[in-house]
C-alpha positions as CSV (number, residue, x, y, z in Angstrom):
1,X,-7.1,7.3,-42.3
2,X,-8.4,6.3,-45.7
3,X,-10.4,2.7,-46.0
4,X,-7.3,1.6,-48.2
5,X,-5.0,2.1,-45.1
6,X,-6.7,0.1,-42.9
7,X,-6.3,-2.8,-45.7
8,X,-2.5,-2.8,-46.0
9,X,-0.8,-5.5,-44.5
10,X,1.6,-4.3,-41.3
11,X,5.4,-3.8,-42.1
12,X,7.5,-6.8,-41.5
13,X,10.4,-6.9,-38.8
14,X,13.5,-7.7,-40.6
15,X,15.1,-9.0,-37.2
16,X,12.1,-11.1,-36.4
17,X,13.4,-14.9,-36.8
18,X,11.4,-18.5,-36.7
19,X,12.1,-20.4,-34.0
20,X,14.5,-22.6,-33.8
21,X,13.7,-26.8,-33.3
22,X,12.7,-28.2,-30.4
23,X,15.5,-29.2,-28.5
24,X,15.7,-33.2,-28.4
25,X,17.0,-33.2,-24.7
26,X,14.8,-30.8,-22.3
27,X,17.4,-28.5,-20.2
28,X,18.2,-29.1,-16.7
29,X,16.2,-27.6,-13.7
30,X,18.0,-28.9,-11.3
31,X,19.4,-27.3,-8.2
32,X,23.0,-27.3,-7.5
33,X,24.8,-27.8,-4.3
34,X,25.2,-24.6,-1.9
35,X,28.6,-22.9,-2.3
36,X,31.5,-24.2,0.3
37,X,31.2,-21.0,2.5
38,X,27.8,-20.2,2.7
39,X,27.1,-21.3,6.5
40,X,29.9,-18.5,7.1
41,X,28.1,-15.7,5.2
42,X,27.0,-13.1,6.7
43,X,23.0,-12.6,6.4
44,X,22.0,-10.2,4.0
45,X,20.4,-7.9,5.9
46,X,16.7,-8.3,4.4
47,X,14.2,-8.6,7.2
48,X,12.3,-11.8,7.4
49,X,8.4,-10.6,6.8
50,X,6.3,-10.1,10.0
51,X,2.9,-11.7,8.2
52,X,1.3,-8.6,9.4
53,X,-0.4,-6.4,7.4
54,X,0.1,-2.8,7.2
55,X,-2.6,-0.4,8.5
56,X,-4.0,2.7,6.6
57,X,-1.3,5.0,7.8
58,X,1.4,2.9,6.7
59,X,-0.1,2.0,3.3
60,X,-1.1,6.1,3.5
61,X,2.8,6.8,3.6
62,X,4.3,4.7,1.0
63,X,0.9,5.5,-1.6
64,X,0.6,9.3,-1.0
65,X,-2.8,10.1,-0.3
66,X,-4.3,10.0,-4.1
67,X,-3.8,13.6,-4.3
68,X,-2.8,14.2,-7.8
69,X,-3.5,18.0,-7.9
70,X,-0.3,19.6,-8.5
């Protein structure tokens, strides 16, 4: 790298736009009602967390050990 290089200015993205204006009305955050059928679905199978932490073994079996030899 010459000391000119570092001097250029970067390339400009051609897909790059300006924002647009601040919207006058914010969007809305609110929640909807629950769908018609949802105290007749079935659960989705995902187990509620325990709270418990896992022990070095566990964490041990999901990590590797840190070896990286190869």
């Amino acid at each position: 790298m010459t000391r000119d290089d570092d001097q250029d200015a970067p390339p400009v993205n051609p897909t790059l736009a300006v924002r647009p204006a601040v919207a006058d009305e914010s969007p809305s955050v609110e929640q909807s009602d629950a769908p018609a059928d949802f105290a007749i679905r079935p659960a989705s199978g995902v187990p509620i967390p325990s709270g418990k932490g896992l022990n070095a073994d566990q964490v041990t079996a999901l990590l590797g050990d840190g070896d990286t030899e190869g």
